[in-house]
MARKOL-895402 format. One record per residue: residue in one letter; x, y, z of N, C-alpha, C in turn. Coordinates in steps of 0.001 Angstrom, whole numbers, padded with zeros to 6 digits, always signed. Layout:
REM residues N
AXYZXYZXYZ/...
END
This chain:
REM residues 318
X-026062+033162+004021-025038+033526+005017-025295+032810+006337/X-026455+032355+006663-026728+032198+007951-026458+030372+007712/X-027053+029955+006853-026884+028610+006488-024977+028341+006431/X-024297+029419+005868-022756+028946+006306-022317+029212+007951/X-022619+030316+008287-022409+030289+009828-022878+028941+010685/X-023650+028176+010450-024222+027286+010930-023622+025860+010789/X-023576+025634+009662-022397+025077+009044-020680+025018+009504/X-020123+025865+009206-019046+026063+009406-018478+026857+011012/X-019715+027839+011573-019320+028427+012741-020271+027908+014012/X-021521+027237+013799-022093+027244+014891-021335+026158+015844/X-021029+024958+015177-020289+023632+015920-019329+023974+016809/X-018426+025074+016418-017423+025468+017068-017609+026237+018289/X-018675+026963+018182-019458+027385+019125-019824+026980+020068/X-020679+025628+019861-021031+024867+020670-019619+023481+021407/X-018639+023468+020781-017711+023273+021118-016794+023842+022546/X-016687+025389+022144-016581+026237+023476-017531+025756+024443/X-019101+026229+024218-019992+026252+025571-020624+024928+026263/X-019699+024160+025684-019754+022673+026249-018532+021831+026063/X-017503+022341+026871-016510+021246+026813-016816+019910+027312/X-017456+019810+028315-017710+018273+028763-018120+017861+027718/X-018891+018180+026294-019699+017265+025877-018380+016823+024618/X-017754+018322+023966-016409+017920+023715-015452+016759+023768/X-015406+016806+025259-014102+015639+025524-014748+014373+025555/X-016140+014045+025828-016886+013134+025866-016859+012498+024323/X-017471+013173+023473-017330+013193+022129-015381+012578+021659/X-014682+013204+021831-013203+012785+021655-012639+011529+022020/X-013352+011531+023605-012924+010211+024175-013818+008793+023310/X-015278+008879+022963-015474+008051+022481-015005+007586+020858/X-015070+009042+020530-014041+008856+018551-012627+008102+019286/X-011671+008385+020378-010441+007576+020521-010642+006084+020763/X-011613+005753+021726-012062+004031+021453-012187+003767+020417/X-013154+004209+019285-013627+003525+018132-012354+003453+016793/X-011280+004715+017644-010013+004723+016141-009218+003602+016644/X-009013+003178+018092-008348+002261+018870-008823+000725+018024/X-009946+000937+018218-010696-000609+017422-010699-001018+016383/X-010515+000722+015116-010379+000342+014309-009180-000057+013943/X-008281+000920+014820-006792+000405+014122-006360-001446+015013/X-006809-001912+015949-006456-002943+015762-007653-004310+014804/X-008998-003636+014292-009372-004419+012950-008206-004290+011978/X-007676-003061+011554-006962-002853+010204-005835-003416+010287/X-004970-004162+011811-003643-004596+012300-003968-005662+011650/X-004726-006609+011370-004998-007835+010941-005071-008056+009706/X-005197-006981+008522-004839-006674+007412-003816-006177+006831/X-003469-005340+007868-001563-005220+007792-000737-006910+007776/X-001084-007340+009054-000544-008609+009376-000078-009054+007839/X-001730-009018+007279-001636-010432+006005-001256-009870+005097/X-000942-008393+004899-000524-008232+003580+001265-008020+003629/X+001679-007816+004847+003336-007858+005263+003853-009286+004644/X+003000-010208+005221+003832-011677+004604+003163-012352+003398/X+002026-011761+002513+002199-012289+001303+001744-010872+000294/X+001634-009784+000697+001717-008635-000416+000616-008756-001096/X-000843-009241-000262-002035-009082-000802-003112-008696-000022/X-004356-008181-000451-004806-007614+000933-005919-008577+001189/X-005957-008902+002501-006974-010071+002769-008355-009322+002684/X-009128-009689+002044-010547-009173+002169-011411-010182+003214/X-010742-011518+003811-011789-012157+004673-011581-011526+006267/X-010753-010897+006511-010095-010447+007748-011369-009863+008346/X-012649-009034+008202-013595-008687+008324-014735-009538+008974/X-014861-010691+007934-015614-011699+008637-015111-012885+009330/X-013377-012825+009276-012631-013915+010361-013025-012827+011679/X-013073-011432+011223-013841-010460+012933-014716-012032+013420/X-016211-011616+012778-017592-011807+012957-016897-013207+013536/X-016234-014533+012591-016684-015726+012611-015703-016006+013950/X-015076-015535+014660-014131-015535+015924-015146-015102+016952/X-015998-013605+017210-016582-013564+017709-017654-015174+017962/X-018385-015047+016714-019585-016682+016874-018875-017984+017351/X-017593-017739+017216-016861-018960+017678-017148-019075+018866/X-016667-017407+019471-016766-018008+021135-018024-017945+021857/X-018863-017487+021265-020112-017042+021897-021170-018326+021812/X-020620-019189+020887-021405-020353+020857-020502-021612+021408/X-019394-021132+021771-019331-022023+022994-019649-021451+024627/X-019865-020460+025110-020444-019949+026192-021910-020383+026006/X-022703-020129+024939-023605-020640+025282-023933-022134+024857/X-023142-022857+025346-023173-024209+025385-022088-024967+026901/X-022519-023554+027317-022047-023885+029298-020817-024083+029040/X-019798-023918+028256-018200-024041+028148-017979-022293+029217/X-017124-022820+030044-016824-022044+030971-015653-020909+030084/X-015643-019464+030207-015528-018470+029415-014390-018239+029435/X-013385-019108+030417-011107-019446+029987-011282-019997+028846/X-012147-021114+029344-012008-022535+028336-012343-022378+026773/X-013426-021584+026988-014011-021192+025719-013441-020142+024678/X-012607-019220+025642-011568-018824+024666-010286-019579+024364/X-010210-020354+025151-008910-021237+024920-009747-021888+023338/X-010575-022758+023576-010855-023015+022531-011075-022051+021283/X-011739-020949+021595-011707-020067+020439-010622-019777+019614/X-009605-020146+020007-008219-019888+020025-007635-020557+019430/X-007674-021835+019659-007608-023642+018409-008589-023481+017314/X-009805-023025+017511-010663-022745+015659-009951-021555+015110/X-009447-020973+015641-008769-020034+014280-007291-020600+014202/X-006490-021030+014947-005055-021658+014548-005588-022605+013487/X-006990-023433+013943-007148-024406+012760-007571-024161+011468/X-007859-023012+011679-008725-021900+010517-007062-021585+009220/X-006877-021345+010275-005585-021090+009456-004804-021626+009092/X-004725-022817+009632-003565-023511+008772-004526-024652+007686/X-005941-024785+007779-007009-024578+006503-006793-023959+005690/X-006663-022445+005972-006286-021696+005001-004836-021714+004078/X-003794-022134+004371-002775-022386+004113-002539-023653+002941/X-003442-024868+003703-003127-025732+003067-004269-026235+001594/X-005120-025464+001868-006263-025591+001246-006106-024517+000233/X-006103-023134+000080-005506-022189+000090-004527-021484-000692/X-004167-021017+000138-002527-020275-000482-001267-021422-000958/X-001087-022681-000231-000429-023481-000801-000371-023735-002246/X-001376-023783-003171-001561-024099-004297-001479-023064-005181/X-001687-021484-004605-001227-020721-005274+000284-019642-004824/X+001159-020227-004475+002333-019895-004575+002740-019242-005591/X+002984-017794-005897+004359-017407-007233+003010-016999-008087/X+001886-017084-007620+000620-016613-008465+000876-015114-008387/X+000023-014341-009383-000387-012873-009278-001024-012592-008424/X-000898-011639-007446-001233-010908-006488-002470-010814-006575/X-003432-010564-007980-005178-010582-008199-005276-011898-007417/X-004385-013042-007894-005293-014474-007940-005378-014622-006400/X-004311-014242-005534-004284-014206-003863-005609-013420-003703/X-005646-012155-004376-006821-010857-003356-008309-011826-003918/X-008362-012532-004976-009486-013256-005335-009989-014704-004149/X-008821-015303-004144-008681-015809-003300-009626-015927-002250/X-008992-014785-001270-009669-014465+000259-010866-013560-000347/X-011176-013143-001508-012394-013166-001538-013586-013728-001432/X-013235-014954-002463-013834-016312-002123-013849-017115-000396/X-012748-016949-000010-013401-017208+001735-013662-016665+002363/X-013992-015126+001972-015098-014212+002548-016610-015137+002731/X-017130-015523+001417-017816-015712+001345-018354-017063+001718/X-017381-017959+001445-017072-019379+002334-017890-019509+003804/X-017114-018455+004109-017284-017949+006250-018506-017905+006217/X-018769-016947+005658-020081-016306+005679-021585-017340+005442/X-021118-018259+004738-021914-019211+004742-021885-020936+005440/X-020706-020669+005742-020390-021565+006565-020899-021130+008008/X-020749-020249+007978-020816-019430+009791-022603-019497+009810/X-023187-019460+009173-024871-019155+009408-025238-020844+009315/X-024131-021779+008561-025006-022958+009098-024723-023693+009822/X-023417-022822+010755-022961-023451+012083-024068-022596+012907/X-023629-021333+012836-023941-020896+014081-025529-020263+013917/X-026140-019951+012885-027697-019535+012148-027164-017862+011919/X-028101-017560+010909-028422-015872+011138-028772-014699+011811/X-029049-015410+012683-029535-014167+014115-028366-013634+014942/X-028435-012439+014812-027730-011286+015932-027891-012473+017318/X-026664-012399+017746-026096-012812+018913-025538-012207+020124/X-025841-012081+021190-024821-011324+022589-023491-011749+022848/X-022800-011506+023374-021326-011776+024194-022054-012252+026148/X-022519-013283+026107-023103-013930+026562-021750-013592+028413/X-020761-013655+027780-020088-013740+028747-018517-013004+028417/X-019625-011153+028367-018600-010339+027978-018180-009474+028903/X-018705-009912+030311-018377-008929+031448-017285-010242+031938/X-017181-011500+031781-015873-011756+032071-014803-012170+031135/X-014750-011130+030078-013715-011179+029107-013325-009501+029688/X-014804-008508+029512-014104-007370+029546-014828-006287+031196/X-014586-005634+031785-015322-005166+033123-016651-004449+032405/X-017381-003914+033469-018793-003102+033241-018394-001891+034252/X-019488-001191+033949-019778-000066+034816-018834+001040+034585/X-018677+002160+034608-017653+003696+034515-017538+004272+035526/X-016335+004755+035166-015841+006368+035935-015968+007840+035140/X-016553+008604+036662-016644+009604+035946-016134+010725+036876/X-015431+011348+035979-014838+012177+036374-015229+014045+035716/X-014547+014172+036979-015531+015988+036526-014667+016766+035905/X-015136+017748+035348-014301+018348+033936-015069+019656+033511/X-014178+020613+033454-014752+021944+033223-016679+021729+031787/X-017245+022527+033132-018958+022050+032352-019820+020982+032969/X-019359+019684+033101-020095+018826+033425-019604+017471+034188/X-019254+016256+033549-018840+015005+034283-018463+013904+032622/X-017178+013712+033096-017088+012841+031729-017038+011820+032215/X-017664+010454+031293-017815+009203+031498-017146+008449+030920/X-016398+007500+031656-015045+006285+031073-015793+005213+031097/X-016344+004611+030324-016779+003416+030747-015683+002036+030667/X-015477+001411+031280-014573+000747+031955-014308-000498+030973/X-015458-000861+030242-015016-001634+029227-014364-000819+028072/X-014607+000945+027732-014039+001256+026853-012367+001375+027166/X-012210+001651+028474-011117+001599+028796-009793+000375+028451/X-010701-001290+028823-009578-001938+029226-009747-002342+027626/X-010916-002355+026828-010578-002030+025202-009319-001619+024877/X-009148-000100+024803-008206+000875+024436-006927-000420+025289/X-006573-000318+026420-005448-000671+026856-004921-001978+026542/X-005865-002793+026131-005920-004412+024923-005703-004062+024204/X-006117-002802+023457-005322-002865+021593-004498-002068+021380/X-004028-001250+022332-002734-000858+022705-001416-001913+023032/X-001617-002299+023555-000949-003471+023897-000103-004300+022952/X-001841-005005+022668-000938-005879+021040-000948-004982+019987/X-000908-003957+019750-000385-003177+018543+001158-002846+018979/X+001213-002741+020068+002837-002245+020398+003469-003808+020264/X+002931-004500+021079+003666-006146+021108+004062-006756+019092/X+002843-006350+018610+002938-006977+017061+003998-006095+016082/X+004038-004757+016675+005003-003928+016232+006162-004319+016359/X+006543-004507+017441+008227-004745+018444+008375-006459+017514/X+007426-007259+017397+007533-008702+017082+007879-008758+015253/X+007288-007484+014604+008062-007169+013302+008919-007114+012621/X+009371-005821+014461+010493-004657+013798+012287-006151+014472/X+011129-006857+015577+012454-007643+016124+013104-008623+016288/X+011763-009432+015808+012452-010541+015937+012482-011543+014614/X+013457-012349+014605+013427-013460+013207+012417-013616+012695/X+011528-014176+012916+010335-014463+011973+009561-013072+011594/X+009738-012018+012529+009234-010698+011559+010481-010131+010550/X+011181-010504+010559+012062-010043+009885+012041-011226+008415/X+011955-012312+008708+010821-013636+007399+010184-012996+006877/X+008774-012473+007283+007732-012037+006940+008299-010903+006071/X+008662-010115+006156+009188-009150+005786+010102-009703+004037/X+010770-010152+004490+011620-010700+003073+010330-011319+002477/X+009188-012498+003159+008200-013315+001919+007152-012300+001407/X+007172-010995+001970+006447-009721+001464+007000-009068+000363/X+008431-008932+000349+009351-008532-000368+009635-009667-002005/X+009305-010609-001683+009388-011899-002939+009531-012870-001948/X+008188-014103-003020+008066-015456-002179+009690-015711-002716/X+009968-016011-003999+010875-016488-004546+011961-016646-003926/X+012597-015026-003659+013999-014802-002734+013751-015193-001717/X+012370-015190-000923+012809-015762+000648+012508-017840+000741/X+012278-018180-000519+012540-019579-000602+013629-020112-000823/X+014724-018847-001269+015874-019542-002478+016696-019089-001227/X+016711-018114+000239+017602-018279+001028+017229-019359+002332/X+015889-020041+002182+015726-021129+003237+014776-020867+004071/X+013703-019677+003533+012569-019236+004489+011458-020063+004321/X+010857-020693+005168+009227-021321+004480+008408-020908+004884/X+007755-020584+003214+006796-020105+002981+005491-020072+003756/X+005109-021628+003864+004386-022361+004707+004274-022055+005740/X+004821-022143+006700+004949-021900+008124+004606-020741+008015/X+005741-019608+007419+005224-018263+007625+004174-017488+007286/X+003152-018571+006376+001882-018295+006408+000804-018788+007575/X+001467-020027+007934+000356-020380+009079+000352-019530+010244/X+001692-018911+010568+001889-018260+011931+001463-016990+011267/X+001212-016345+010080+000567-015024+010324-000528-014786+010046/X-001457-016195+009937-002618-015631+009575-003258-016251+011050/X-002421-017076+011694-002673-017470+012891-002903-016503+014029/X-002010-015209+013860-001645-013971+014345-002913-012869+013743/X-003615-012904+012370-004524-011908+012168-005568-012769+012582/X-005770-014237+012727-006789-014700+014074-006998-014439+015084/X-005890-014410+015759-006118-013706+017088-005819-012399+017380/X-006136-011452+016470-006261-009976+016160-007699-010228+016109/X-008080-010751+015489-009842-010405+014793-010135-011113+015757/X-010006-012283+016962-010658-012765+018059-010743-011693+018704/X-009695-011089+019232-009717-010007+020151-010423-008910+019709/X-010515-008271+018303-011361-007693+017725-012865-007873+018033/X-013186-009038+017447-014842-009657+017667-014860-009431+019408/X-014193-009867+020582-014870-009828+021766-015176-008598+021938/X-014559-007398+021840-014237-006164+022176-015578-005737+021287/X-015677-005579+020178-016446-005213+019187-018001-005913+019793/X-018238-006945+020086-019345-007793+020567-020139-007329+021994/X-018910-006886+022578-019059-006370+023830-019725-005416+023786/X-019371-004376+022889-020229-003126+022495-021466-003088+021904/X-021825-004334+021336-023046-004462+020618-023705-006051+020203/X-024163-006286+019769-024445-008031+019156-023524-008167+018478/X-023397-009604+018143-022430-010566+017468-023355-010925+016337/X-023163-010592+015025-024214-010792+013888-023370-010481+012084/X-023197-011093+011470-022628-011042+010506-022369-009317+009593/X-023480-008843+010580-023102-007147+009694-022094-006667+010390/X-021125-007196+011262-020474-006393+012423-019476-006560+011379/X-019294-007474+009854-018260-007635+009029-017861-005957+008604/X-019479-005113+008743-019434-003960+008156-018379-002793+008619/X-018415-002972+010225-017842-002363+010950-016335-002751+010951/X-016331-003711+010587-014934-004134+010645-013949-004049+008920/X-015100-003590+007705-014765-003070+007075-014568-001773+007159/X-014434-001041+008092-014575+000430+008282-012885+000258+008788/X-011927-000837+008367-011034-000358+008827-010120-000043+007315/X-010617-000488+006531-010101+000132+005065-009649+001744+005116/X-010467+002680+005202-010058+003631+005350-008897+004297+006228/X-008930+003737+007298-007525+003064+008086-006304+002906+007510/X-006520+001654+006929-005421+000985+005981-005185+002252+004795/X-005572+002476+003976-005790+003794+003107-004780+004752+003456/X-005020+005329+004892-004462+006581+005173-003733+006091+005710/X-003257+005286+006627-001886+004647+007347-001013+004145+006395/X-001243+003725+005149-000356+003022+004582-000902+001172+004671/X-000529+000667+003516-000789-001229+003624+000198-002015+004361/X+001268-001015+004884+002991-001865+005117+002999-001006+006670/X+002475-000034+007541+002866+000647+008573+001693+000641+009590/X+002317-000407+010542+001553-000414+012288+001439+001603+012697/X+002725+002111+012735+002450+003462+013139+001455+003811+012310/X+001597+003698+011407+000603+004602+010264-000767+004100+010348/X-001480+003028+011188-002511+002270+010955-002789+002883+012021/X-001976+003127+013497-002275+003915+014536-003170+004945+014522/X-002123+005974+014054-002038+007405+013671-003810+007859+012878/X-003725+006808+012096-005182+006562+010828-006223+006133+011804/X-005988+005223+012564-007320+004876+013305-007934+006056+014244/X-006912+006528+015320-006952+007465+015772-007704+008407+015430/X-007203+009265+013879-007576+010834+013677-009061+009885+012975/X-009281+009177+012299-010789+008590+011285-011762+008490+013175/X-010908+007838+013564-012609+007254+014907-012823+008976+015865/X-011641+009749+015425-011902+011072+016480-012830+011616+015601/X-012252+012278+014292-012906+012878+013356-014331+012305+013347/X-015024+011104+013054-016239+010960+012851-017028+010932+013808/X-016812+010916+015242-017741+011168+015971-017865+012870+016347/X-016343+013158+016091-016926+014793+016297-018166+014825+014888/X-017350+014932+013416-018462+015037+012726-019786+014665+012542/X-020169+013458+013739-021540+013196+013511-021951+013853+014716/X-021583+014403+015696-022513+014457+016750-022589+016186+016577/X-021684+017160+015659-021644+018473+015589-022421+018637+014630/X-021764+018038+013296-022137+018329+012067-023472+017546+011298/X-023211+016217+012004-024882+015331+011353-026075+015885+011499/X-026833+016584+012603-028251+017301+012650-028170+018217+011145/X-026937+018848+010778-026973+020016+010249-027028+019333+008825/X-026091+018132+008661-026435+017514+007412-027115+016442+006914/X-028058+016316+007838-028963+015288+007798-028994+013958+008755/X-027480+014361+009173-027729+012439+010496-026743+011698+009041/X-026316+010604+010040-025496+009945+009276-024358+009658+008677/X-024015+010346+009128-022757+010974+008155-021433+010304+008757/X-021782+009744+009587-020594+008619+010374-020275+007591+009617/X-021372+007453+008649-021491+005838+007923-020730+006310+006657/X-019882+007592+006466-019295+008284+005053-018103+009142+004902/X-018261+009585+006103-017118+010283+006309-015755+010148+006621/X-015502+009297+006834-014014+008630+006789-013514+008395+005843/X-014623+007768+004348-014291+007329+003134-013910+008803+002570/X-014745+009690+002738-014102+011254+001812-013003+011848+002407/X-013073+011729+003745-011940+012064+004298-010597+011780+003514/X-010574+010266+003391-009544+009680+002438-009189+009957+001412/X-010526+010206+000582-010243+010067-001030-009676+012066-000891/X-009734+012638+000002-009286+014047-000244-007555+014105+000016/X-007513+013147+001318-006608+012860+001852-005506+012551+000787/X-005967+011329-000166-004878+010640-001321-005116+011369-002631/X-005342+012693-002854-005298+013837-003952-003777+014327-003567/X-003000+014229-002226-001953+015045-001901-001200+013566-001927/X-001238+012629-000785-000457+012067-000496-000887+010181-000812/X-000815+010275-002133-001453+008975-002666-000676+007620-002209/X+000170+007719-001329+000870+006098-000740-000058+005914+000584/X-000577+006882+001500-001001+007305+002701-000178+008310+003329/X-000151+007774+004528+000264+008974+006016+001965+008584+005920/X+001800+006585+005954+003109+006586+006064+003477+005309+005329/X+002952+005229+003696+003330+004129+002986+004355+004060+002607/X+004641+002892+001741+005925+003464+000828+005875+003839-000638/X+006515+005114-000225+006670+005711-001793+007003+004980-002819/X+006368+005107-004128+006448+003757-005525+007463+004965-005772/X+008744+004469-006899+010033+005183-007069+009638+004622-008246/X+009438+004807-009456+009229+004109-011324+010446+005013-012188/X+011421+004006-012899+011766+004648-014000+011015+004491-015025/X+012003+005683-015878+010514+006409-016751+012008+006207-018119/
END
């Protein structure tokens, strides 16, 4: 009995007699669902215009981050160096295109997800004998993103904004609303949309293919650039950060593979939920539990509502 009270009633408890630590706790789960949902925007991106799910989107994170960080530290002044960061993934991508997806056009959807499997692994080894294996800094991440917090007082104690988590959140706010509106509005999201729907039909009314692959994987480049600085900022630049940036699957999962709102909504409640659950519930279940709990979350989640939060429903005659 005492082992369920503890469990199930003490957290809540301690919830009441410490709101500061509460909202502290909330505010940092809302950065990390913010981050995740714009990692998982970049997997939306690629699966809207070819209906497969990119598995390299993770380590185009990492290899965007090493892009720019190894030109800062090679005295490239930190405009310039994202300007340039900015030309290796346009060039990345239309690599990818022509090297790529060009050759498999009208293929099965496996042979695409196999695909970017294979340049998962490409990156990954390409990237360590550009840039080596060692954990890396954001060398020049206080002038991409600010330092230092505000804190403000709050029934209990003093909550802390730290100022890079801030202009984070208000960056991937931003382009999640901008990539949304650029979907829902204009011509080429409305392309994307039909070459998601069948390459076939959107070739046979005059859409190319081509292009509309270079400009959207050009677009989940500079998702995962902005990803990697933000993400780098918070910690080293090192090929496991692919890990973290696989943590947006569960994301994708519960939002749906086809819905920006729904990738929102998913990032949101997964980055709130796991820091409450690790910082209430981890002592009680051992620690850890941040590195798991999003995944069960899900798989309980898709027992009820197996498309996600806000996929689209499969309709099959029978």
């Amino acid at each position: 009995m005492n082992l369920l009270y503890q469990v199930f009633a003490d957290p809540f408890v301690q919830m009441v007699g410490a709101p500061d630590l509460l909202l502290q706790t909330v505010w940092e789960g809302l950065v990390a669902g913010v981050l995740y949902a714009l990692t998982a925007l970049g997997f939306v991106l690629i699966y809207k215009a070819s209906g497969v799910f990119n598995f390299a989107q993770g380590i185009m994170v990492v290899f965007a981050a090493l892009t720019l960080v190894g030109f800062t530290e090679h005295g490239v002044p930190a405009p310039v160096a994202l300007l340039l960061a900015l030309a290796v993934m346009g060039a990345l991508a239309l690599c990818i295109e022509r090297v790529v997806l060009r050759p498999l056009v009208n293929q099965p959807d496996i042979v695409l997800f196999m695909a970017t499997f294979g340049l998962t692994w490409f990156l990954i080894g390409f990237g360590e004998l550009i840039f080596g294996g060692e954990p890396k800094t954001m060398p020049a991440a206080d002038l991409y993103l600010p330092s230092g917090a505000f804190e403000i007082a709050v029934p209990g104690g003093i909550l802390s904004l730290q100022k890079l988590d801030i202009a984070a959140t208000v960056i991937a706010s931003v382009m999640v609303g901008v990539l949304a509106v650029f979907f829902q509005r204009t011509r080429i999201g409305r392309a994307l949309r039909a070459v998601a729907d069948s390459h076939k039909a959107a070739l046979s009314v005059g859409i190319s293919l081509n292009q509309i692959w270079v400009i959207v994987w050009f677009a989940a480049g500079v998702v995962a650039l902005v990803a990697g600085i933000m993400w780098g900022a918070r910690s080293n630049v090192s090929f496991a950060l692919q890990i973290v940036a696989l943590k947006a699957l569960p994301v994708l999962i519960l939002g749906g593979f086809t819905s920006i709102p729904g990738v929102i909504v998913a990032g949101l409640t997964i980055g709130i939920v796991e820091k409450l659950g690790e910082f209430y519930w981890g002592p009680l279940l051992g620690g850890g539990i941040e590195s798991w709990l999003a995944y069960v979350l899900v798989l309980l989640f898709l027992l009820v509502f197996p498309q996600g939060l806000f996929g689209d429903k499969l309709i099959e005659r029978i």
